[in-house]
C-alpha positions as CSV (number, residue, x, y, z in Angstrom):
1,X,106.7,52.2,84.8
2,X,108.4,55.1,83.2
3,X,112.1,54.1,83.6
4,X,110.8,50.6,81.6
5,X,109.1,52.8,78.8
6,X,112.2,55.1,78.9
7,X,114.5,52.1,78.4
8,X,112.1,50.5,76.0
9,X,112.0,53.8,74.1
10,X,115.7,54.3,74.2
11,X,116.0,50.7,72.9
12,X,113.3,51.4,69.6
13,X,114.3,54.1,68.1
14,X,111.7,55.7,65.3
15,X,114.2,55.0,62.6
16,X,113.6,51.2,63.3
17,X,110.4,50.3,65.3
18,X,108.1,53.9,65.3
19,X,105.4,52.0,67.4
20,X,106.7,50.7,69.8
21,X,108.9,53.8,70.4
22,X,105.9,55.8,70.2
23,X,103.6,53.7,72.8
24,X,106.6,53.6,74.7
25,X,107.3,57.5,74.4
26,X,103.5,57.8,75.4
27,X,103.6,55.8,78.7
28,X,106.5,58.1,79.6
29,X,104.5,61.4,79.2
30,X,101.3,59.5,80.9
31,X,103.3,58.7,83.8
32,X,105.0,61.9,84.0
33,X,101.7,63.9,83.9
34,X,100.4,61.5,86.7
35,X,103.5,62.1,88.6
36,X,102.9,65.9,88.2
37,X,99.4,65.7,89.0
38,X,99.6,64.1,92.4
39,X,102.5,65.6,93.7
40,X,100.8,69.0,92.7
41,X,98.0,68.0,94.7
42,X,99.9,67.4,97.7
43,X,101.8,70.0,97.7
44,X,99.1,72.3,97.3
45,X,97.6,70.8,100.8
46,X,101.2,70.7,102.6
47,X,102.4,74.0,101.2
48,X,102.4,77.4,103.4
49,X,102.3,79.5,100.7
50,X,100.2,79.0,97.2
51,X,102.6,80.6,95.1
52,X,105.2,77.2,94.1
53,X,101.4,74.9,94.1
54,X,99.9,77.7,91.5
55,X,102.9,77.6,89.6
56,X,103.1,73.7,89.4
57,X,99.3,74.2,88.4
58,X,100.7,76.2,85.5
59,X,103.2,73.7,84.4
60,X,100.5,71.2,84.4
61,X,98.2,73.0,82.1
62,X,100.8,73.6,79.9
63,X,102.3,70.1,79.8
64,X,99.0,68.9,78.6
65,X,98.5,71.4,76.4
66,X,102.3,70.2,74.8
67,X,100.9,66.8,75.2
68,X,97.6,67.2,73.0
69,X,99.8,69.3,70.8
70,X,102.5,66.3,70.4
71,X,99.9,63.6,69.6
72,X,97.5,65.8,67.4
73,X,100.2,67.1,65.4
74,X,102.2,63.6,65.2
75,X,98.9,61.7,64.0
76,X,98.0,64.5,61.6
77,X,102.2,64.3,60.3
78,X,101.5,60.6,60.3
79,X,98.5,61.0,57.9
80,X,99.6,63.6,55.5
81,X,103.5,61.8,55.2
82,X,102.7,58.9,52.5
83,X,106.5,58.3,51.1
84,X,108.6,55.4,50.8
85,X,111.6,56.8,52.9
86,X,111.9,55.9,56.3
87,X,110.8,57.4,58.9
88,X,114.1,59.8,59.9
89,X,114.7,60.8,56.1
90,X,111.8,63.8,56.4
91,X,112.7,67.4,54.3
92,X,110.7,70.5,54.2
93,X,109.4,69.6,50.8
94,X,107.3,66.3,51.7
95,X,103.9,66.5,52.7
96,X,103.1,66.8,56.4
97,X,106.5,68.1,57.6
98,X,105.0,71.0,59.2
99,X,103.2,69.2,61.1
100,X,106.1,67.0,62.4
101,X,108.3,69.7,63.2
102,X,105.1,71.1,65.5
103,X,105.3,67.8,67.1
104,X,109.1,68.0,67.6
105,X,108.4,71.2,69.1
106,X,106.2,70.2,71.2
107,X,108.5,67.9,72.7
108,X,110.7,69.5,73.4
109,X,108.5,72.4,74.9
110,X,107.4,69.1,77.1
111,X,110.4,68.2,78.3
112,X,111.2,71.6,79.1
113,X,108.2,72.2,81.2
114,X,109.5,68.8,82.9
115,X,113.0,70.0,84.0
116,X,110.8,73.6,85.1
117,X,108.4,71.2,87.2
118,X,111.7,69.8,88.9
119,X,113.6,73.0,89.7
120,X,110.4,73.7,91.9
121,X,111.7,71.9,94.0
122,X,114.5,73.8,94.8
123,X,113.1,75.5,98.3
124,X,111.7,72.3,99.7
125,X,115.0,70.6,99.8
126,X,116.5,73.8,100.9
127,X,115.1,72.8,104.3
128,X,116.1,68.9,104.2
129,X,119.8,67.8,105.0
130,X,121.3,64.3,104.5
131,X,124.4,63.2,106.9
132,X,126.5,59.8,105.7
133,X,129.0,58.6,108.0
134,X,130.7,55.7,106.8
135,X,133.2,53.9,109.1
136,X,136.1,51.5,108.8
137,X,137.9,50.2,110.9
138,X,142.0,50.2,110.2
139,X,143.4,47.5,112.6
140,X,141.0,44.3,111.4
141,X,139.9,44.2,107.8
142,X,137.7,40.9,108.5
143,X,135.2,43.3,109.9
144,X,132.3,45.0,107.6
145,X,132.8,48.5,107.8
146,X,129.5,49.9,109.4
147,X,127.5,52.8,107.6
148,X,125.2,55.0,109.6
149,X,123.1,57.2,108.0
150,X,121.4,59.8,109.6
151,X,118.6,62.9,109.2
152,X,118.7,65.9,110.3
């Protein structure tokens, strides 16, 4: 679901169709959060030590907090912005600017706490390996070359 909002989103951009970007750019965040959220949760059962399942927690918190920040501050840009420009043609002079650039920020602070989320990751696939042995045989090239992959 969010690869097909992320393609949808990449497809509308605000310049042309802000909704459905914006619906689309939503779902993303929802099913990020939900992602988040459960895999937090299981961790925190499977995990040895509480520190990486605390610090997930954190993320969390924080995400939502960017999250309530990004749609409170977009609506309330939204309401205040009454020009005829379009949508990407915003200066510092118009009204509710401030309150877009709070959104942008929030993004971004989002999407930061995203990739932070991810690097968590980094000791529990210290401990997994992946081995690929492909094969192909030289004398007959009628045959399909077998692949065996294995875990460690």
């Amino acid at each position: 679901m969010a690869s097909f909002s992320l393609i949808v989103m990449a497809s509308y951009p605000t310049t042309s169709i802000t909704q459905v970007h914006n619906s689309a750019a939503g779902m993303v965040s929802i099913c990020f959060m939900l992602y988040m959220i459960c895999h937090t949760w299981i961790s925190s059962l499977l995990s040895d030590s509480p520190t990486i399942p605390k610090l997930r927690l954190f993320i969390i918190i924080s995400s939502s907090i960017a999250l309530i920040m990004i749609a409170a501050f977009g609506l309330m840009g939204s309401f205040h912005w009454k020009d005829n420009k379009y949508v990407g043609s915003k200066e510092p002079e118009d009204k509710g600017f401030a309150f877009y650039v709070v959104s942008a920020s929030a993004e971004w602070i989002f999407v930061l706490l995203i990739l932070l989320f991810f690097i968590t990751f980094i000791n529990e696939f210290k401990k997994s390996t992946f081995h690929f042995y492909l094969e192909i045989p030289s004398k007959s090239l009628t045959r399909v070359p077998r692949i065996t992959i294995t875990s460690a």
